[in-house]
C-alpha positions as CSV (number, residue, x, y, z in Angstrom):
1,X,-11.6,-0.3,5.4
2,X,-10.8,-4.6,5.8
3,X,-10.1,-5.4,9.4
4,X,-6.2,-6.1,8.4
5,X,-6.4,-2.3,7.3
6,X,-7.8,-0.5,10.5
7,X,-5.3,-3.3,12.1
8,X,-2.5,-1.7,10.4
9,X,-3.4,2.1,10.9
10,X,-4.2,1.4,14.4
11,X,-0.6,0.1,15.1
12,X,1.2,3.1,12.7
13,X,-1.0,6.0,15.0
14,X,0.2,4.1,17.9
15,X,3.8,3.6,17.0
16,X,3.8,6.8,15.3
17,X,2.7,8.8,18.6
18,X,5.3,7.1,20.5
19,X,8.3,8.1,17.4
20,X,10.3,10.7,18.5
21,X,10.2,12.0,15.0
22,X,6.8,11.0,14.5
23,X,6.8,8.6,12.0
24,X,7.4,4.7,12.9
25,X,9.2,2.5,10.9
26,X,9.4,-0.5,9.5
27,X,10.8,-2.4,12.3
28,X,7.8,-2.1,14.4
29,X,6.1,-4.3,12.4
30,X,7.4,-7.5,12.8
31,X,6.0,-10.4,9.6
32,X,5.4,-12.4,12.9
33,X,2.4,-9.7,13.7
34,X,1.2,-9.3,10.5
35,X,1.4,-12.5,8.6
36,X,-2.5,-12.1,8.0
37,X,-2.2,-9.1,5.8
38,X,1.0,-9.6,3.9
39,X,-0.5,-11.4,1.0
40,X,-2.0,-7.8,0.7
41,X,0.6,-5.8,1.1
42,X,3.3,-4.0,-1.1
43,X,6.1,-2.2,0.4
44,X,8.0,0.4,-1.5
45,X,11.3,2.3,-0.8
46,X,11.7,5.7,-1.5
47,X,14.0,7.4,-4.3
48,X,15.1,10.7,-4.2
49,X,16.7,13.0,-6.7
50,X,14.4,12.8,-8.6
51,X,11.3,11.1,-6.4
52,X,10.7,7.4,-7.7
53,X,9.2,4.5,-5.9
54,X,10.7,1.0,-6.0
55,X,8.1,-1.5,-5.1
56,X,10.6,-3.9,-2.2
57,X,7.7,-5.9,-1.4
58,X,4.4,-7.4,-3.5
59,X,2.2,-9.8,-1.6
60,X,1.0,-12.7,-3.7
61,X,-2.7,-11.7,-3.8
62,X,-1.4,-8.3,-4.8
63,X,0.7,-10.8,-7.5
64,X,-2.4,-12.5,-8.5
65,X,-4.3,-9.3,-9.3
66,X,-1.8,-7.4,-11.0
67,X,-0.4,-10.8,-13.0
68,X,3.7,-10.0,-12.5
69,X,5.7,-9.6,-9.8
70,X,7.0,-6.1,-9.7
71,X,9.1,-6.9,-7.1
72,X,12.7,-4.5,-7.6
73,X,10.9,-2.3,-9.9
74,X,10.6,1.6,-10.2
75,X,6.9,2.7,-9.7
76,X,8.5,4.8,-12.6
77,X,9.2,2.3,-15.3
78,X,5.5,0.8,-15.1
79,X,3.4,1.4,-17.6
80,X,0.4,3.7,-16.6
81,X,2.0,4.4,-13.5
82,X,4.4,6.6,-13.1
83,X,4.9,10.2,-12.6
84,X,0.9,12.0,-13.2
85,X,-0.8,8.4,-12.7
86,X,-3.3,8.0,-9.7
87,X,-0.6,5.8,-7.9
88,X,2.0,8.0,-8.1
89,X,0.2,11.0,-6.7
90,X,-0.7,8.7,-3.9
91,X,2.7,7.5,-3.2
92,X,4.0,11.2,-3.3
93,X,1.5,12.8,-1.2
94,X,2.4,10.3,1.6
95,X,5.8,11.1,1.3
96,X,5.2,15.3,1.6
97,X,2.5,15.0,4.3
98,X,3.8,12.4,6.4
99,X,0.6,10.8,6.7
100,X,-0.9,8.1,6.1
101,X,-4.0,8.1,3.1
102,X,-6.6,5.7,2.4
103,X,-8.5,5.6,-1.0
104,X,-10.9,3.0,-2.6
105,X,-11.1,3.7,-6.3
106,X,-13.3,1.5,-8.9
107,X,-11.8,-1.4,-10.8
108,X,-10.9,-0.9,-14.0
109,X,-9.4,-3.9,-15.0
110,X,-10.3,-7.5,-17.1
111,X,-11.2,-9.4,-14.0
112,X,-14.8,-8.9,-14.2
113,X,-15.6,-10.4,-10.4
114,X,-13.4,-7.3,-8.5
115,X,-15.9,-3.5,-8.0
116,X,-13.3,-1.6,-6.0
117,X,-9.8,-1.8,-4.8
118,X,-8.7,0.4,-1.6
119,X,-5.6,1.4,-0.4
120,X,-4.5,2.2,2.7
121,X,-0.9,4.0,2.6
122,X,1.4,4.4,5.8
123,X,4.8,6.1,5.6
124,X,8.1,4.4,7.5
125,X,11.2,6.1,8.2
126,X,14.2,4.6,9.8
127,X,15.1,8.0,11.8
128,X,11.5,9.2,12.8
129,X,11.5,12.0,10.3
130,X,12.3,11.0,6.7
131,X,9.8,8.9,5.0
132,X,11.9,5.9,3.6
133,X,9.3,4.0,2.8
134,X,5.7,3.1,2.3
135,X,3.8,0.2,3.6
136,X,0.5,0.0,1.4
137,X,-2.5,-2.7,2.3
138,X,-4.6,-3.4,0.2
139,X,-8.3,-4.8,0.2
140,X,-9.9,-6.4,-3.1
141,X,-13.5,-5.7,-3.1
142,X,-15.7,-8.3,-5.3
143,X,-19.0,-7.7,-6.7
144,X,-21.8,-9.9,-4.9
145,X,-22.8,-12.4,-6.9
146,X,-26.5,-13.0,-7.4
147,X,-28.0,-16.5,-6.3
148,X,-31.2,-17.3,-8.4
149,X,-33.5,-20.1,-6.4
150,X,-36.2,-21.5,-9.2
């Protein structure tokens, strides 16, 4: 895990032992606190009936990665990601189990410098019980670039 992700699961087991419903929400983690990690982060609200995902949030590193901003848009309505795709079976299980999950999965992608990209997932809820939303950080792992001496 990147120091801005233990950071961030170290404050959610905190606040989330100290929610009545067990779960803290997104109010206990003021932009103020964690200005360091929100270029990494994406926040995503929660639609039910059926489950969808709608990303509120999108750091600009996350921006820069991705090349768009998603911002307002259904996890749904992106290509290669919705309902069967790795993220969405991230997103949901957060959402059943209440937890949070961290994952590092390999790059697959055109930028040739990045190896791995991890996630670490935390579900909010504004009563302590519901997940509403999701607050993901996430950590861009580069290859290590070899330095020839002659």
């Amino acid at each position: 895990m990147s120091p801005g992700q233990e950071t961030f699961l170290m404050r959610w087991l905190d606040k989330s032992a100290a929610s009545p419903g067990g779960l803290p929400s997104r109010a206990d983690f003021p932009h103020r606190e964690f200005a360091s990690i929100l270029p990494n982060a994406v926040v995503y609200s929660i639609a039910r009936s059926p489950l969808d995902f709608e990303c509120r949030l999108i750091g600009t590193e996350v921006r820069s990665f991705s090349h768009a901003d998603y911002t307002g848009s259904f996890v749904s309505s992106l290509d290669g990601k919705g309902r069967g795709s790795k993220l969405w079976q991230q997103l949901a299980h957060v959402v059943l189990a209440r937890e949070p999950l961290y994952d590092r999965l390999p790059y697959m992608g055109p930028i040739a410098s990045l190896r791995d990209v991890s996630v670490l997932l935390c579900p909010l809820s504004k009563s302590g019980q519901t997940v509403d939303q999701i607050f993901q950080v996430t950590q861009f792992v580069h290859r290590k670039s070899l330095a020839f001496t002659g």
